[in-house]
ROMARVEX-989483 format. One record per residue (C-alpha): x negated, y negated, z negated; residue in three letters. Coordinates in steps of 0.5 Angstrom, whole numbers, plus 500, padded with zeros to 3 digits. Layout:
<ketis>
XYZALA/...
</ketis>
This chain:
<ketis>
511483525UNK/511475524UNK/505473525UNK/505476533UNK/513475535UNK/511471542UNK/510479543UNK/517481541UNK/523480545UNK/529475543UNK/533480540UNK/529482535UNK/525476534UNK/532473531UNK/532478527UNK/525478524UNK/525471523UNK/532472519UNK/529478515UNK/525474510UNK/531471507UNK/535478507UNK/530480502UNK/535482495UNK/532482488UNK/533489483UNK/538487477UNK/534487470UNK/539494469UNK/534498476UNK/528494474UNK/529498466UNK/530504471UNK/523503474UNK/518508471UNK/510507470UNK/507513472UNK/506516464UNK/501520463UNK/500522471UNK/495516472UNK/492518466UNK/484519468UNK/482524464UNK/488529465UNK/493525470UNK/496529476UNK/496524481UNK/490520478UNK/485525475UNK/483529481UNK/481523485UNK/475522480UNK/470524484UNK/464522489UNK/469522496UNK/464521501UNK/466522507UNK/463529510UNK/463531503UNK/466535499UNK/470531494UNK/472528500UNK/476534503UNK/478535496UNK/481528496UNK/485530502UNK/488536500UNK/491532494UNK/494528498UNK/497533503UNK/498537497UNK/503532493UNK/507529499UNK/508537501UNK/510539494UNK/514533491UNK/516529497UNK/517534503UNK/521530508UNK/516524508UNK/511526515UNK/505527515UNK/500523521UNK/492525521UNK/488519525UNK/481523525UNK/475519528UNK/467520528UNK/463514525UNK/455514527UNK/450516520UNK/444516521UNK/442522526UNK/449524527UNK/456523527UNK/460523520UNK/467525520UNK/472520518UNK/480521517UNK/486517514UNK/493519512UNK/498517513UNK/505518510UNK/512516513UNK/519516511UNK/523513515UNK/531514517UNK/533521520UNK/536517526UNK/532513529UNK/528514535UNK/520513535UNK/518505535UNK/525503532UNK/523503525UNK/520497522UNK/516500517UNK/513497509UNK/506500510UNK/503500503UNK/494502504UNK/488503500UNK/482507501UNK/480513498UNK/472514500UNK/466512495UNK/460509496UNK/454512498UNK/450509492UNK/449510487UNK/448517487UNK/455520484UNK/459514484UNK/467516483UNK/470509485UNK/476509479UNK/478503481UNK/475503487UNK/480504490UNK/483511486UNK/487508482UNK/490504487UNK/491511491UNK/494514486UNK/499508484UNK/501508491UNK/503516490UNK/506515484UNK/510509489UNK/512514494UNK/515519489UNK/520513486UNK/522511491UNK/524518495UNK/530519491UNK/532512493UNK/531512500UNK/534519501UNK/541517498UNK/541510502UNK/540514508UNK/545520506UNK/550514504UNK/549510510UNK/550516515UNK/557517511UNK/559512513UNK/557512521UNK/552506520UNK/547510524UNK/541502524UNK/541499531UNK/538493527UNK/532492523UNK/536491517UNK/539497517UNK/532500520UNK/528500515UNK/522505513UNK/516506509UNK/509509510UNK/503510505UNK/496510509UNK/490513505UNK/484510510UNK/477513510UNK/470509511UNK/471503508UNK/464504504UNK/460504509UNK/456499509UNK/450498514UNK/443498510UNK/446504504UNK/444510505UNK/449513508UNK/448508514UNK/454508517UNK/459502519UNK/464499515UNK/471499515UNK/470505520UNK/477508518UNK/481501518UNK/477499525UNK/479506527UNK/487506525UNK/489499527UNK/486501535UNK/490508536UNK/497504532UNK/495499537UNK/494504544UNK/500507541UNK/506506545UNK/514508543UNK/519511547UNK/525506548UNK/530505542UNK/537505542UNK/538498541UNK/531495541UNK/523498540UNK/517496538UNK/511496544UNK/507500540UNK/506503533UNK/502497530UNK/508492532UNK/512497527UNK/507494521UNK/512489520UNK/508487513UNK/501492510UNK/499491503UNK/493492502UNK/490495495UNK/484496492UNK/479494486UNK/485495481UNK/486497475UNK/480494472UNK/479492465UNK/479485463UNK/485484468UNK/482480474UNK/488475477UNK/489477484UNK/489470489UNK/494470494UNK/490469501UNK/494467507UNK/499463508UNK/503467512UNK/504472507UNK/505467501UNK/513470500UNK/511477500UNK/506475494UNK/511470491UNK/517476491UNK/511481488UNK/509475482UNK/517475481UNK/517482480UNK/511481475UNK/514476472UNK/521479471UNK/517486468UNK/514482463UNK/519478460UNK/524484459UNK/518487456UNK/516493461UNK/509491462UNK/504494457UNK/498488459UNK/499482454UNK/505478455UNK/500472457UNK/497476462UNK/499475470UNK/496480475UNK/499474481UNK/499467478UNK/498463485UNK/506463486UNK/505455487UNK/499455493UNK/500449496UNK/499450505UNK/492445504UNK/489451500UNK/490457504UNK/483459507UNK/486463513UNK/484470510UNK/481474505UNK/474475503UNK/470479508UNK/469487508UNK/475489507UNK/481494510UNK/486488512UNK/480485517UNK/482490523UNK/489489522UNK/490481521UNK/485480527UNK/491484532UNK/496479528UNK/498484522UNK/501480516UNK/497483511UNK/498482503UNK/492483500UNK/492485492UNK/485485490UNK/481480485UNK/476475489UNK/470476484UNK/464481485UNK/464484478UNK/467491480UNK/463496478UNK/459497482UNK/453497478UNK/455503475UNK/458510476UNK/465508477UNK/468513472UNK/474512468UNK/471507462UNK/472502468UNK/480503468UNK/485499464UNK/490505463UNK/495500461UNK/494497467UNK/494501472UNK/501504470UNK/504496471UNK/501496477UNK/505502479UNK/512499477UNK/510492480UNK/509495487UNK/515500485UNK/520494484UNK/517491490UNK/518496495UNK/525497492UNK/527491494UNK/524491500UNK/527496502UNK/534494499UNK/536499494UNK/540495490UNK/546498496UNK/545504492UNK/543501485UNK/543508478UNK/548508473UNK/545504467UNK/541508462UNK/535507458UNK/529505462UNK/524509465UNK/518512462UNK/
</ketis>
């Protein structure tokens, strides 16, 4: 995690200052592989996407529904991913409202608890209170269920590398070697002071980045991150994505310029291959060139990165900075953009495959997904 290495000891600081430039792009032959996400992020009827569209507040129903959704999925598609609930309580009014993040993790079967480096990919899945029955489709359910459709592409992956690369005896003892990936699904962030609902915002986030940072880990083999945040070595924070009208999405900070740089390069690859269904012209990343004198230091205020990048997380933070996102009405599927929806799930496909390295076990050329 590079913004906190004076916490690290030197044998893992020289190979987090290295990893950057280990970072290996996919050939044009597996971006063609990289598949959209089809008709599962269709909003009407999609597997992934469809049964997210409804209020999700927390305490409710449509948010236990939410839940189980994600539970359902990773158990019946990706089984081998684990499963974490972070539960806590937020205070509403006259009582407590409960607040749940999930957290999905797929990591080498061999290390021991704190020496994965972990790519953590994160939206919010709750609503908000007002108006009555908003469904928050890009707000943030596209983004969830682009980060479902992420975790199912890459598992097949993942899975042969790991098989692979214990074959060959190569059981990691470094952070090259020892790379995971967790998908965080985070509650309460709509809980603005002063809406209806009355709780505080950001509850899910405040609540998950305190118990990561109290967590310790046991000694690792060779090395071991202090606690469960240190292991976030990068968190991708979506959210508001999909809209229509293509809002661009700035690059915020300067410590996560190269992670933008190498999404923007995955985008523009896509596009000039003909992979994207958004027009030719259209560039979701567009700041690749931001000079350090432009950078304000942090993302708009109110959203999920804050509790972390406060601890010194790096955060790459994927959401317009305009206002005009729906809010004024219920949020449904006419909000959305279907085309693209499905270009941000092969945009941060592609990306996490190359940041995990996939290139090592590279498919066969074909025809390209779908």
């Amino acid at each position: 995690m590079r913004a906190r290495l004076g916490l690290l000891p030197a044998s893992i600081l020289a190979l987090v200052v290295d990893f950057t430039s280990a970072y290996k792009a996919l050939s044009d032959n597996f971006l063609r592989l990289i598949p959209s996400g089809g008709a599962d992020l269709d909003a009407t009827n999609g597997a992934l996407l469809a049964p997210l569209l409804v209020p999700r507040l927390p305490g409710s129903a449509g948010q236990t529904a939410a839940q189980h959704h994600f539970v359902r999925f990773f158990r019946t598609e990706l089984p081998r991913w684990e499963l974490e609930w972070q539960n806590s309580t937020t205070r509403a009014g006259d009582g407590d409202v409960p607040i749940a993040n999930l957290v999905f993790r797929r990591e080498p079967p061999w290390v021991r608890p704190g020496q994965a480096n972990l790519l953590t990919l994160a939206a919010h899945y709750d609503t908000r209170p007002s108006p009555p029955g908003f469904v928050g489709a890009t707000d943030s359910a596209a983004s969830c269920a682009v980060l479902m459709h992420v975790a199912r592409s890459l598992d097949r992956y993942a899975q042969q590398m790991y098989d692979e690369m214990e074959a060959l005896g190569e059981h990691g003892g470094t952070l090259a070697m020892d790379m995971g990936v967790q998908v965080v699904f985070l509650d309460g962030k709509e809980a603005a002071a002063g809406r209806p609902w009355a709780g505080p915002a950001l509850a899910g986030s405040r609540a998950l980045a305190a118990a990561w940072e109290a967590e310790k880990r046991g000694p690792a083999a060779a090395y071991g991150f202090p606690t469960a945040l240190n292991q976030v070595r990068l968190l991708v924070l979506l959210d508001r994505l999909g809209r229509r009208g293509g809002p661009e999405v700035p690059s915020y900070v300067q410590t996560a310029a190269w992670a933008y740089r190498a999404l923007a390069t995955v985008e523009a690859r896509l596009r000039r291959l003909a992979l994207l269904e958004t027009p030719a012209a259209q560039r979701f990343l567009p700041q690749t060139g931001k000079r350090a004198d432009e950078f304000g230091g942090a993302p708009p205020r109110g959203n999920d990165h804050e509790p972390f990048m406060a601890r010194g997380v790096d955060v790459l933070a994927l959401f317009p900075d305009d206002d005009d996102d729906e809010h004024a009405a219920l949020g449904g599927e006419d909000s959305l953009d279907p085309a693209a929806v499905r270009d941000w799930a092969r945009i941060m496909t592609g990306f996490a495959l190359e940041w995990l390295d996939m290139m090592e076990v590279e498919p066969v050329s074909t025809e390209g997904g779908s």
